[in-house]
Backbone as JSON, one array per atom type, in Angstrom:
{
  "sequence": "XXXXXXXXXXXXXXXXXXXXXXXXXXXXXXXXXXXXXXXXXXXXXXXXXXXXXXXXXXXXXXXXXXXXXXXXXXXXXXXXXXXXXXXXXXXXXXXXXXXXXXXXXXXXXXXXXXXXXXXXXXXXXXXXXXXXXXXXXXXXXXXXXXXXXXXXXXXXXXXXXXXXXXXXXXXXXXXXXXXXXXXXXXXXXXXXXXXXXXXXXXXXXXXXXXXXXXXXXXXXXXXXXXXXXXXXXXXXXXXXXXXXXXXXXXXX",
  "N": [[8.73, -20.98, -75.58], [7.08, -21.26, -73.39], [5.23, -22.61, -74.26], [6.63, -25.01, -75.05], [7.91, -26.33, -72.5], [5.33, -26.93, -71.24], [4.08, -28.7, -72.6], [6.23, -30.93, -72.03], [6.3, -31.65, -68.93], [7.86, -33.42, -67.24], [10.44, -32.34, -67.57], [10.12, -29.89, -66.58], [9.5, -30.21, -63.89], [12.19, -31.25, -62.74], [13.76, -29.12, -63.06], [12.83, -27.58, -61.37], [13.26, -29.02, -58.77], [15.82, -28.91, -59.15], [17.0, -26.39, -58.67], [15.36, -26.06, -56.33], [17.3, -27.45, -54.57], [19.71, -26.31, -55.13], [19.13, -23.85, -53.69], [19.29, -24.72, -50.68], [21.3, -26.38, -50.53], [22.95, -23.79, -50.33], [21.9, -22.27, -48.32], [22.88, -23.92, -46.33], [25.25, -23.92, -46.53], [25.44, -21.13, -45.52], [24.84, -21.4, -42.74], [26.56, -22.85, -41.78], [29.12, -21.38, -41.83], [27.44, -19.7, -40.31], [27.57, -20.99, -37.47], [30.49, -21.12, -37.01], [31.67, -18.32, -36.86], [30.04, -18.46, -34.5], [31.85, -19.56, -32.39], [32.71, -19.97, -29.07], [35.56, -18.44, -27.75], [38.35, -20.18, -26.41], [38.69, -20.01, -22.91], [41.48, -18.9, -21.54], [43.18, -19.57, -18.85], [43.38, -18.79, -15.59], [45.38, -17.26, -13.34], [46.23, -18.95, -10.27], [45.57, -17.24, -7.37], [47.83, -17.25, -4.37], [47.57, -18.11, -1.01], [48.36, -15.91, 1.82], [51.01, -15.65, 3.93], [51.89, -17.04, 7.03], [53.07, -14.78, 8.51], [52.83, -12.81, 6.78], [49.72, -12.3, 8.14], [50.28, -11.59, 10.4], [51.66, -9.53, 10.02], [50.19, -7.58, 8.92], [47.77, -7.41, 10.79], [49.23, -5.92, 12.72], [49.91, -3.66, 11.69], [47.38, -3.1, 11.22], [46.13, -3.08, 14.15], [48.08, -0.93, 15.04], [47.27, 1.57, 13.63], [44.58, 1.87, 14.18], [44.88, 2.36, 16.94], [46.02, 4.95, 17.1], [44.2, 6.57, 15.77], [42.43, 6.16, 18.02], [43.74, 7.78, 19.8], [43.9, 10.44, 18.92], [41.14, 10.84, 18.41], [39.92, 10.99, 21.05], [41.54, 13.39, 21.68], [40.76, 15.12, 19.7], [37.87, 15.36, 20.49], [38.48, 16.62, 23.05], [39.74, 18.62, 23.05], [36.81, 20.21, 21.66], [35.12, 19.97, 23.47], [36.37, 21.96, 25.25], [36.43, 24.44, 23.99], [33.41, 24.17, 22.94], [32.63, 25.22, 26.41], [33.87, 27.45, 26.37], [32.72, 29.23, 25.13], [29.99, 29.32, 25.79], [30.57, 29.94, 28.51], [31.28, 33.0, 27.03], [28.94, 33.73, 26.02], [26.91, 33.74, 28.32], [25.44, 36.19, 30.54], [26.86, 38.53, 32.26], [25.58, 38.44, 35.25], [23.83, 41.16, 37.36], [24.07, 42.52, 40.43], [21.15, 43.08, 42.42], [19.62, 45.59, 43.89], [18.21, 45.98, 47.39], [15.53, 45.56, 49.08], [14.2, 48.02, 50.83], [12.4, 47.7, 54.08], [9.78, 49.42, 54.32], [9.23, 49.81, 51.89], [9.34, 47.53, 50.79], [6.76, 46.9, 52.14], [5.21, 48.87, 51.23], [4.83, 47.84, 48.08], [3.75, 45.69, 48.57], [0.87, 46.64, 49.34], [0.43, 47.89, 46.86], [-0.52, 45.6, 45.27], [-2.72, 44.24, 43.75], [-5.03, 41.95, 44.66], [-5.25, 39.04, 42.85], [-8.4, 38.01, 41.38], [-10.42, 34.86, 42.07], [-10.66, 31.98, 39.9], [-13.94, 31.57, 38.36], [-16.55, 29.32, 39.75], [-18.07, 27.57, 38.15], [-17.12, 27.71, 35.14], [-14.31, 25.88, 35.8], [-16.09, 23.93, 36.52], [-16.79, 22.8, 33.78], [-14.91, 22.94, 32.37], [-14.3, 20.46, 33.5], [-15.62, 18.76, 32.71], [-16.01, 15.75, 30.64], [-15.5, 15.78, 26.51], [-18.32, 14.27, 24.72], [-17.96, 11.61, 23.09], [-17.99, 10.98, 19.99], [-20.34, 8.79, 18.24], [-19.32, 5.68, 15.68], [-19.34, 5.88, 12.39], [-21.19, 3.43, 10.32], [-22.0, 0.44, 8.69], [-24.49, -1.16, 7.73], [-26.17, -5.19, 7.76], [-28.9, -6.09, 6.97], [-31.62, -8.36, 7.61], [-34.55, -9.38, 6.3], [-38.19, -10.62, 5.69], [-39.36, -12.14, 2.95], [-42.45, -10.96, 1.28], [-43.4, -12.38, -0.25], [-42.92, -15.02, 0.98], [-39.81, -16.42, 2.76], [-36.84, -15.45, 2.9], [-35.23, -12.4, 2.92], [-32.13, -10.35, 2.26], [-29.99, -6.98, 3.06], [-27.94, -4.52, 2.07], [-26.81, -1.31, 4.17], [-25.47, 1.5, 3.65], [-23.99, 4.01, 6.2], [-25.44, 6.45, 6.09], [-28.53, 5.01, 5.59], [-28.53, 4.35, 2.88], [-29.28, 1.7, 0.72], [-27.2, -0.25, -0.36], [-26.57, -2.89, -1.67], [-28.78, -5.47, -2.43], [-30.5, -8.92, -1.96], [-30.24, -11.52, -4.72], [-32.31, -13.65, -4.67], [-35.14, -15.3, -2.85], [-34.47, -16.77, 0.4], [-34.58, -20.15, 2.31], [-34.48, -19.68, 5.0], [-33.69, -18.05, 7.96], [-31.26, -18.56, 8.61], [-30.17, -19.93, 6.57], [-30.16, -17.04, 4.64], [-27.94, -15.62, 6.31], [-25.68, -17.38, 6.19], [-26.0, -16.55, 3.31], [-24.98, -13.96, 3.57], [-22.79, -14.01, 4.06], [-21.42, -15.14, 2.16], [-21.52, -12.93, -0.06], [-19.57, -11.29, 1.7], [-18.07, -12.74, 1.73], [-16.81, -12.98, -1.27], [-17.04, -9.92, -2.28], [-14.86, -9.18, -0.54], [-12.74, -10.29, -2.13], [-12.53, -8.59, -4.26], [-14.55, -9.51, -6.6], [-15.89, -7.83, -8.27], [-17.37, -5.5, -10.45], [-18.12, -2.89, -12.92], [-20.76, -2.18, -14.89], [-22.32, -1.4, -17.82], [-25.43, -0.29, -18.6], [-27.85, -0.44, -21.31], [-29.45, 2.0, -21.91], [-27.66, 3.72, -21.25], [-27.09, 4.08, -18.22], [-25.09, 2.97, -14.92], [-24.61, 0.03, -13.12], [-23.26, -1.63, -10.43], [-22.02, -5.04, -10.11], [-21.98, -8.06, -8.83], [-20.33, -11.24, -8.95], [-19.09, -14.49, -8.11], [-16.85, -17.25, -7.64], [-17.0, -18.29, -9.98], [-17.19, -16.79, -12.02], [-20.15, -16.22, -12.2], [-23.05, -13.61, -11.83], [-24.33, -12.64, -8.83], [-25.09, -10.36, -7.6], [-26.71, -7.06, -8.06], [-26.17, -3.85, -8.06], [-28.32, -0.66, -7.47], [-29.03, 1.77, -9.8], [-26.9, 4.19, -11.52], [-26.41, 7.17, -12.58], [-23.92, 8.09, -14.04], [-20.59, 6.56, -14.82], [-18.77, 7.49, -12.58], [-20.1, 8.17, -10.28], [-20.79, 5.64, -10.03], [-18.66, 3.96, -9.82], [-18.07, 5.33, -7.34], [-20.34, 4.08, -5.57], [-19.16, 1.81, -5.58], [-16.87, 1.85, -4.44], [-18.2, 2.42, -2.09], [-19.5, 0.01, -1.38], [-17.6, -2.09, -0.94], [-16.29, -0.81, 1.57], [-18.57, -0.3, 3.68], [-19.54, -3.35, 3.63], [-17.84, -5.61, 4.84], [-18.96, -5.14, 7.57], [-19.49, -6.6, 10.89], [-22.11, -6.27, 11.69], [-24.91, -7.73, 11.62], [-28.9, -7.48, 11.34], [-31.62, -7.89, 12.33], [-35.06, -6.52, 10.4], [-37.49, -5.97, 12.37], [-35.21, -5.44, 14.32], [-34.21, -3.02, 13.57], [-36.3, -1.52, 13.06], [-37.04, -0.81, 15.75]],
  "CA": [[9.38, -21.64, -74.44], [6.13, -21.71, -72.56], [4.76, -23.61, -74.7], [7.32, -26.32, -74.88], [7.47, -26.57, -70.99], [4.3, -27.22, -70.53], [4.86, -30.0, -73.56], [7.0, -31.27, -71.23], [6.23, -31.37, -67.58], [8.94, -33.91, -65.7], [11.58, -32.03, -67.52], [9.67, -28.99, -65.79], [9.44, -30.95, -62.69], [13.11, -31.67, -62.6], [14.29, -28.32, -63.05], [12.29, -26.76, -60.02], [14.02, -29.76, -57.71], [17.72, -28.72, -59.18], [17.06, -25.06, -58.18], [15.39, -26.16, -54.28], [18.45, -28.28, -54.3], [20.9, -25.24, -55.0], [18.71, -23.12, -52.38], [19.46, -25.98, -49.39], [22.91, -25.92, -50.4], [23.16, -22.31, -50.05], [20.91, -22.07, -46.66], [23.13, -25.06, -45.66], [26.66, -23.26, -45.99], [25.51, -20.03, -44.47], [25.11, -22.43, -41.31], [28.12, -23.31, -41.15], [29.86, -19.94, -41.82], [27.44, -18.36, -39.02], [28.37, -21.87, -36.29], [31.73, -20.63, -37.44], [31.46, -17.44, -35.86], [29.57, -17.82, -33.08], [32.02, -20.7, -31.45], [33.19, -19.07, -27.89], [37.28, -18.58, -27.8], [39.19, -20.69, -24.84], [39.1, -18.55, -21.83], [42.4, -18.79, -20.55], [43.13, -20.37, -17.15], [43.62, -17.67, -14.43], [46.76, -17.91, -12.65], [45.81, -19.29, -8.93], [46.31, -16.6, -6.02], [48.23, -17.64, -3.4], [47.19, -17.65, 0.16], [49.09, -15.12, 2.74], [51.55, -16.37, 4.85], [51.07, -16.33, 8.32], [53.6, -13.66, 8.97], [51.95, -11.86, 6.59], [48.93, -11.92, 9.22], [50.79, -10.94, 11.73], [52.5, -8.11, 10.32], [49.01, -6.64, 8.47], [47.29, -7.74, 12.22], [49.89, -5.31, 13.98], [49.49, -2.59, 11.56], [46.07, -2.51, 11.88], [46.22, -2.1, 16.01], [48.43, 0.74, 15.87], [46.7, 2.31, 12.93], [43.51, 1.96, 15.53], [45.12, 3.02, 18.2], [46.37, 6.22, 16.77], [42.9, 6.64, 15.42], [41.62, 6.25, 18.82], [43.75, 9.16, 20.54], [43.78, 11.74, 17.76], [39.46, 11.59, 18.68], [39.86, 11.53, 22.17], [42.39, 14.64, 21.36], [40.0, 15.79, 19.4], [37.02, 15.26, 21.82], [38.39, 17.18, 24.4], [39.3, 20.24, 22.26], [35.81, 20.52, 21.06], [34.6, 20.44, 24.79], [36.85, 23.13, 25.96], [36.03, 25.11, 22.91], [32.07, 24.7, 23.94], [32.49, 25.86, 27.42], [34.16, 29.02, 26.22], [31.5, 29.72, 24.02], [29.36, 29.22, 27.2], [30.94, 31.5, 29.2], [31.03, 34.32, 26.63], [27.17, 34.14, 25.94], [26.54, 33.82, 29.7], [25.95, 37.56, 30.94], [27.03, 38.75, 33.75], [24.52, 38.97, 36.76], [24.38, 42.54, 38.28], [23.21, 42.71, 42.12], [20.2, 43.77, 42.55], [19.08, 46.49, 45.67], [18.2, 44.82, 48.49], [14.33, 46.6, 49.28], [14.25, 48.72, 52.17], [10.93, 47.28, 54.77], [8.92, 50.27, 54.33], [9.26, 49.8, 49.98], [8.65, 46.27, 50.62], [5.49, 47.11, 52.46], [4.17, 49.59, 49.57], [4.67, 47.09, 47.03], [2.55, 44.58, 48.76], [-0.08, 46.97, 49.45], [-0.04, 48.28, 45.82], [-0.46, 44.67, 43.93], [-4.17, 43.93, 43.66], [-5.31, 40.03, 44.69], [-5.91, 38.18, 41.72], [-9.58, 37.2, 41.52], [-10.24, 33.45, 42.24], [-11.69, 31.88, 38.81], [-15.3, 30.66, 38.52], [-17.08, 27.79, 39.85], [-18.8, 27.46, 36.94], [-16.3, 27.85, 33.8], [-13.98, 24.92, 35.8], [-16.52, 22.49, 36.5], [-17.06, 22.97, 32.48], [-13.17, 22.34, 31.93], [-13.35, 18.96, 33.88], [-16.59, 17.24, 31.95], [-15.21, 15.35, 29.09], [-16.26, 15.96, 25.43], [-18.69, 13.03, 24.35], [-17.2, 10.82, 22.11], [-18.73, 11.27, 18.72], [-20.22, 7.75, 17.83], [-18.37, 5.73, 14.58], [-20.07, 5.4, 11.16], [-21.21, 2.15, 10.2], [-22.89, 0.14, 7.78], [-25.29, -2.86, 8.66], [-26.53, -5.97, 7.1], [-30.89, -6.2, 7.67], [-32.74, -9.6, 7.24], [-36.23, -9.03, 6.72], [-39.12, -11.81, 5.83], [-40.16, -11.32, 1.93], [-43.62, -11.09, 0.8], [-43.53, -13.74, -1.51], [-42.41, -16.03, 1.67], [-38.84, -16.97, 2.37], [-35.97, -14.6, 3.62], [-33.98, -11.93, 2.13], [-31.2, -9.41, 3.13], [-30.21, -5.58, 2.26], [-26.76, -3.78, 2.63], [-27.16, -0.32, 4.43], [-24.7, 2.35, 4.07], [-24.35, 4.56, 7.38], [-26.83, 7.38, 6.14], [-29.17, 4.15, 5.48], [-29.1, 4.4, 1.63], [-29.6, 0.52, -0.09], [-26.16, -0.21, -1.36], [-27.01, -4.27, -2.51], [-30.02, -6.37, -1.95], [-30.09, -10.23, -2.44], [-31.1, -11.84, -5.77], [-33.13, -14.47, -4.6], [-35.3, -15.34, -1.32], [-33.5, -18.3, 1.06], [-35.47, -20.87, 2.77], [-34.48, -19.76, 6.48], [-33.06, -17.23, 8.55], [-29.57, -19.15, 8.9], [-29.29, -19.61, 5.15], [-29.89, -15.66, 4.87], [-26.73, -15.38, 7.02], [-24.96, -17.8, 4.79], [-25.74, -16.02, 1.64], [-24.42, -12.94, 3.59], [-21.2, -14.57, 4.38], [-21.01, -15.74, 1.04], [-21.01, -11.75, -0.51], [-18.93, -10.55, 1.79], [-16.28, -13.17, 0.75], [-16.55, -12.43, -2.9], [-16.67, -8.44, -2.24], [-13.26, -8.9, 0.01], [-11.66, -10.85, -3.03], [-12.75, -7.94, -5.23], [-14.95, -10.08, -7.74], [-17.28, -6.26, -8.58], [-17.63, -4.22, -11.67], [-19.36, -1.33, -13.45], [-21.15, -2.57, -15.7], [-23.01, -0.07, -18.34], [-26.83, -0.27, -19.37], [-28.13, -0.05, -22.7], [-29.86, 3.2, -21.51], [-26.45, 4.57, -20.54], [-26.92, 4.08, -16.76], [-23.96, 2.14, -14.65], [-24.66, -0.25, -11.74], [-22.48, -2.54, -9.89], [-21.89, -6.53, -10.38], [-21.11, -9.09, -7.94], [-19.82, -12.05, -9.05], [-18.69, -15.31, -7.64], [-15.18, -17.71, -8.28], [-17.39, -18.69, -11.31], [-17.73, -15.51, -12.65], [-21.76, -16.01, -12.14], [-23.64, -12.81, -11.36], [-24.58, -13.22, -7.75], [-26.42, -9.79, -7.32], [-26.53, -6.33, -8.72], [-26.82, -2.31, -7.51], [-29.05, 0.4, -8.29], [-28.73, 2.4, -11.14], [-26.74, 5.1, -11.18], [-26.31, 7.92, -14.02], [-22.6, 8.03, -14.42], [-19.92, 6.04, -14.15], [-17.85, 7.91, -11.46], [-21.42, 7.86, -9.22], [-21.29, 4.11, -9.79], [-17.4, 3.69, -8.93], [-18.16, 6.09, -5.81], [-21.06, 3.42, -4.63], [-18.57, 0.09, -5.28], [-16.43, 1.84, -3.02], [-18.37, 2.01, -0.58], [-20.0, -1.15, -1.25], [-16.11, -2.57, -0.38], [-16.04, -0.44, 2.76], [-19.62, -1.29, 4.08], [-19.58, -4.89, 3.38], [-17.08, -6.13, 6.34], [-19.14, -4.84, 8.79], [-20.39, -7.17, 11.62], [-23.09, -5.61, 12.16], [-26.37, -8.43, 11.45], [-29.83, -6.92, 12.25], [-33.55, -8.02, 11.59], [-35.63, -5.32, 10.54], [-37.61, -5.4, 13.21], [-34.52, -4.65, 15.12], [-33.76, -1.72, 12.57], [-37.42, -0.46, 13.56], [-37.05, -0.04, 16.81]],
  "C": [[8.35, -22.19, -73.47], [5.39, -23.06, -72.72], [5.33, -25.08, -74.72], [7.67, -27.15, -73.28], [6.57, -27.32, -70.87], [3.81, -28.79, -71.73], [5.52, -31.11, -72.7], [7.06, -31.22, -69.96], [7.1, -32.07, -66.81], [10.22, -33.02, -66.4], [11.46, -30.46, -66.55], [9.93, -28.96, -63.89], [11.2, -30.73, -61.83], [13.7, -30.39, -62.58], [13.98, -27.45, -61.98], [13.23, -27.9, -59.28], [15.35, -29.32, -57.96], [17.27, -27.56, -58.37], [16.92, -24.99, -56.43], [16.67, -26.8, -54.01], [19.91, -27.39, -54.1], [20.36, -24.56, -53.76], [18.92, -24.09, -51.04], [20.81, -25.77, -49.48], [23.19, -24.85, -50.02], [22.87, -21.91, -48.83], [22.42, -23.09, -45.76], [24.72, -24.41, -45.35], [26.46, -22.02, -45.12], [25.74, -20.26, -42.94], [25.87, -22.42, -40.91], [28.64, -22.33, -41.11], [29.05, -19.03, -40.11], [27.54, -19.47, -37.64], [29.36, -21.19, -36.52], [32.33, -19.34, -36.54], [31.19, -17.1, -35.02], [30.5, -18.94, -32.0], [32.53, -19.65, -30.29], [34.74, -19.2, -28.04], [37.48, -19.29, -26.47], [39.35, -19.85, -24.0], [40.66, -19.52, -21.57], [42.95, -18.49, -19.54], [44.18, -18.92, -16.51], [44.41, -18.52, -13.28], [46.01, -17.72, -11.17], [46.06, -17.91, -7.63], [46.6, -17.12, -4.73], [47.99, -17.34, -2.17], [48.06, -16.19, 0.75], [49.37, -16.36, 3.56], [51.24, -16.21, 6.15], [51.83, -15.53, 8.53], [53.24, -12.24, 8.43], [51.21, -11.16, 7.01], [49.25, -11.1, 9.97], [51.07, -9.37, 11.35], [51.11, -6.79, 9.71], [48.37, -6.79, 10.08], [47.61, -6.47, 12.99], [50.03, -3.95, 13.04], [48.37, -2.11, 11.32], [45.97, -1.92, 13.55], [46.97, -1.16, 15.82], [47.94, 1.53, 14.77], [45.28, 3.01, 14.0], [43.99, 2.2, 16.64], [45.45, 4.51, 18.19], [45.01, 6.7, 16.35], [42.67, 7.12, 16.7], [41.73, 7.42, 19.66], [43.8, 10.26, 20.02], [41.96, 11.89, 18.23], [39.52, 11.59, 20.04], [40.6, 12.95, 22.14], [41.58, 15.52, 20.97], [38.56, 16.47, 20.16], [37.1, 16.41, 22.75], [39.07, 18.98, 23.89], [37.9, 20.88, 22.13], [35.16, 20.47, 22.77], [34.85, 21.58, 25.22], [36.05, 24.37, 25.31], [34.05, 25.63, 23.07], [31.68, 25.36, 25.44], [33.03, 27.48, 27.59], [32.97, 29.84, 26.06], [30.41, 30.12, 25.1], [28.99, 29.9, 27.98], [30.88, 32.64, 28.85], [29.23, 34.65, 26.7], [26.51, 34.45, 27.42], [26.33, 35.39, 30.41], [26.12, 37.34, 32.07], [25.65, 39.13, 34.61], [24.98, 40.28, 37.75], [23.21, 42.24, 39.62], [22.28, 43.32, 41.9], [20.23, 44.82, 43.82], [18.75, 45.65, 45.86], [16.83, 46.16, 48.91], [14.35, 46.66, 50.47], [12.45, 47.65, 53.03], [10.01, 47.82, 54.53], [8.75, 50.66, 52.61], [8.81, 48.49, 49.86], [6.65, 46.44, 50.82], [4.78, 47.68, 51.67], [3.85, 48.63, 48.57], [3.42, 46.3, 47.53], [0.95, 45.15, 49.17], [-0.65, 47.52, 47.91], [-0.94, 47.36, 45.02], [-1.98, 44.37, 44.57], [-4.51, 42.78, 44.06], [-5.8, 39.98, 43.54], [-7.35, 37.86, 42.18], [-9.51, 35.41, 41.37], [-11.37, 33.03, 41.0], [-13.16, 31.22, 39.14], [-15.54, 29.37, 38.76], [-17.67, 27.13, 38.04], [-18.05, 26.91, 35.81], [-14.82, 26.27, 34.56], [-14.6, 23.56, 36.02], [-17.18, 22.18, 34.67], [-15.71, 22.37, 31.97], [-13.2, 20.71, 32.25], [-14.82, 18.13, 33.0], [-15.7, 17.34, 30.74], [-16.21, 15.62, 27.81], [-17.0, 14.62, 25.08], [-18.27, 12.64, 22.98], [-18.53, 10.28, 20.98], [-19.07, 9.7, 18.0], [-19.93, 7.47, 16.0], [-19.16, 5.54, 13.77], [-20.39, 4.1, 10.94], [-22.02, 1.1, 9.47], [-23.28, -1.37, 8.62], [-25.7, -3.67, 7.51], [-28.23, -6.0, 7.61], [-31.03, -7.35, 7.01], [-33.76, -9.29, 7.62], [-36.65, -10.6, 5.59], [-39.77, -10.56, 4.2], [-41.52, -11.72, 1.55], [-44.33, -12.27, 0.55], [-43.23, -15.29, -0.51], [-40.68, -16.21, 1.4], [-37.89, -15.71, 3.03], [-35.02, -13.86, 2.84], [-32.94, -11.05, 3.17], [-30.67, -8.57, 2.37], [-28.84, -5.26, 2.84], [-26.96, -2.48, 2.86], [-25.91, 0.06, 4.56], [-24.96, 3.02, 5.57], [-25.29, 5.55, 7.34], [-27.96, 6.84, 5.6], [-29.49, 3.92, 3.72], [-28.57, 2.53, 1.11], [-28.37, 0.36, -0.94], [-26.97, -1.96, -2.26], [-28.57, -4.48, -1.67], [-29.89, -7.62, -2.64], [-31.26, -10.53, -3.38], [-32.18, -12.51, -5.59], [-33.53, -14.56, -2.95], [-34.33, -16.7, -0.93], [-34.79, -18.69, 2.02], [-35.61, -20.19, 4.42], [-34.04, -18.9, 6.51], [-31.42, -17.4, 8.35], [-29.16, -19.49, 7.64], [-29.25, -18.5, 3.93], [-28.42, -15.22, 5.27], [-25.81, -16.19, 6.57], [-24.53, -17.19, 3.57], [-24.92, -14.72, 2.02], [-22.85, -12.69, 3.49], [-20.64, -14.91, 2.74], [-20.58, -13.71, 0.0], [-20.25, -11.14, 0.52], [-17.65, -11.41, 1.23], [-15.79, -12.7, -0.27], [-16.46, -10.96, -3.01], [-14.89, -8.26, -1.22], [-12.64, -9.96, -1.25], [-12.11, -10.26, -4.77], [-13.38, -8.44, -6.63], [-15.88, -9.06, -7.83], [-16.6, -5.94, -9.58], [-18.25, -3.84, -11.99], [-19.69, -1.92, -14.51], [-22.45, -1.29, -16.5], [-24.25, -0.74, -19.05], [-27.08, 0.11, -21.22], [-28.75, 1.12, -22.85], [-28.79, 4.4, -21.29], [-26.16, 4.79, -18.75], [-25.92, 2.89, -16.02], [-24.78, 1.15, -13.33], [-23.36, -1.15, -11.41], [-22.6, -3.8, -9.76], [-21.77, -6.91, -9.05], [-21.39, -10.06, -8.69], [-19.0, -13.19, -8.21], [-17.21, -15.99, -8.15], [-15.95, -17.9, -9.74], [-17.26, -17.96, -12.13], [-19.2, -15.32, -13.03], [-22.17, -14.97, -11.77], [-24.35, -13.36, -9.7], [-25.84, -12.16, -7.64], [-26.09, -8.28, -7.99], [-27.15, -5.18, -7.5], [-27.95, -2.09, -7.85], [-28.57, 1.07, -9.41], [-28.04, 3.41, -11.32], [-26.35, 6.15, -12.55], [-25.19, 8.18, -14.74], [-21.96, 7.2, -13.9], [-18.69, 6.56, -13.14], [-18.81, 8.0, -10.52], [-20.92, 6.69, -8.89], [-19.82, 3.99, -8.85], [-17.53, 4.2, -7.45], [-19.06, 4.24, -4.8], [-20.13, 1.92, -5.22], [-17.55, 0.3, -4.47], [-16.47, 1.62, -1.65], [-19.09, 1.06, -0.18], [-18.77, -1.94, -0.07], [-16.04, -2.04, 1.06], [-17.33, -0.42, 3.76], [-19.71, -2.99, 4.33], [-19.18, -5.51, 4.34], [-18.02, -6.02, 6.96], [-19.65, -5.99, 9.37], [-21.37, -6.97, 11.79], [-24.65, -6.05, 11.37], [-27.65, -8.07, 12.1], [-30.72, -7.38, 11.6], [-34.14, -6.77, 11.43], [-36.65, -5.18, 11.32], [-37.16, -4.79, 14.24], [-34.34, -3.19, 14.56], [-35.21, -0.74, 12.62], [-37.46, 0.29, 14.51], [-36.04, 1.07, 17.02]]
}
């Protein structure tokens, strides 16, 4: 049979096209059978509701007010039960007041010779009460521009116990485009462009990145990554600060 087939290739030909031809037909009624089923049924039209008349109004109108009006003196009724009811209560808890004696002159007089004078407190221990406590100054991280070596201007991020969170990649020509580049990382650190990035050593530091996703400048090194996360925290919460200083201000 194989053999004669292949003897024969358009009658081969011709017999694969009948068969796609039955499969189309077949694909082609299922179609229709599953349109068939999915058409939606006629909703049928919902009978209109008719307004209320106006006497209707009226007469629901007027048994609302005396529904609310009966309402209103059943709680004043109530009201003034629950008052009475508390002033009982009032009265029972209330003890009675027993007269006291009435102190003879010569019992008065003992007493007041018995009771001791209070001592008058120290000078000392109140002028201690009235100074105020000094107000514990706030944490605070700074930005330093210092003058590098090599010529040219860089700048350093200081946590508040002065430890080197960033330092800038490159020097800048001037002072004022120092304070540019500073402006420029704190933008990109308030629109969270940082990550941990891991060494081939196994040590983590911290990224910055720009809208580009360019490296702008990088941490220190740190030995784990929950160290590193700790210092991009507080990169994030350093960073804001106002606080621009030269390092010769940061000397003095």
């Amino acid at each position: 049979m194989l053999e004669y087939l292949k003897s024969h290739v358009a009658l081969l030909v011709i017999m694969i096209l009948i068969v796609l031809m039955i499969a189309a037909l077949v694909v082609w009624l299922l179609i229709l059978l599953y349109r068939k089923k999915k058409q939606p049924q006629e909703d049928v039209p919902m009978e209109a509701e008719t307004p209320p008349s106006e006497e209707q109004k009226t007469t629901v109108s007027a048994e609302q007010a005396v529904t609310q009006g009966s309402s209103a003196e059943a709680e004043e009724k109530e009201q003034e039960l629950i008052s009475k009811q508390e002033e009982d209560d009032m009265k029972k808890k209330e003890p009675e007041k027993k007269p006291q004696p009435q102190k003879t002159p010569q019992k008065a007089a003992a007493t007041e010779k018995a009771a001791p004078a209070k001592a008058a407190p120290p000078a000392k221990t109140a002028a201690k009460a009235a100074k105020p406590a000094p107000a514990k100054p706030s944490a605070a991280g700074k930005w330093v521009l210092y003058e590098e070596d090599r010529g040219g201007f860089g700048f350093k991020l200081l946590a508040s116990n002065g430890e080197v969170m960033l330092r800038s990649s490159s020097p800048y020509a001037s002072m004022q485009s120092a304070k540019a580049g500073i402006k420029t990382y704190q933008d990109n650190i308030a629109a969270d462009r940082l990550e941990v990035v891991e060494t081939k050593k196994g040590n983590f530091f911290v990224q910055i990145n720009n809208a580009s996703k360019r490296m702008l400048a990088t941490s220190a090194d740190y030995p784990t990554r929950s160290s590193c996360e700790s210092a991009l925290a507080s990169i994030k919460r350093w960073a804001q600060s106002t606080a621009i200083v030269t390092e010769n201000d940061e000397e003095k």
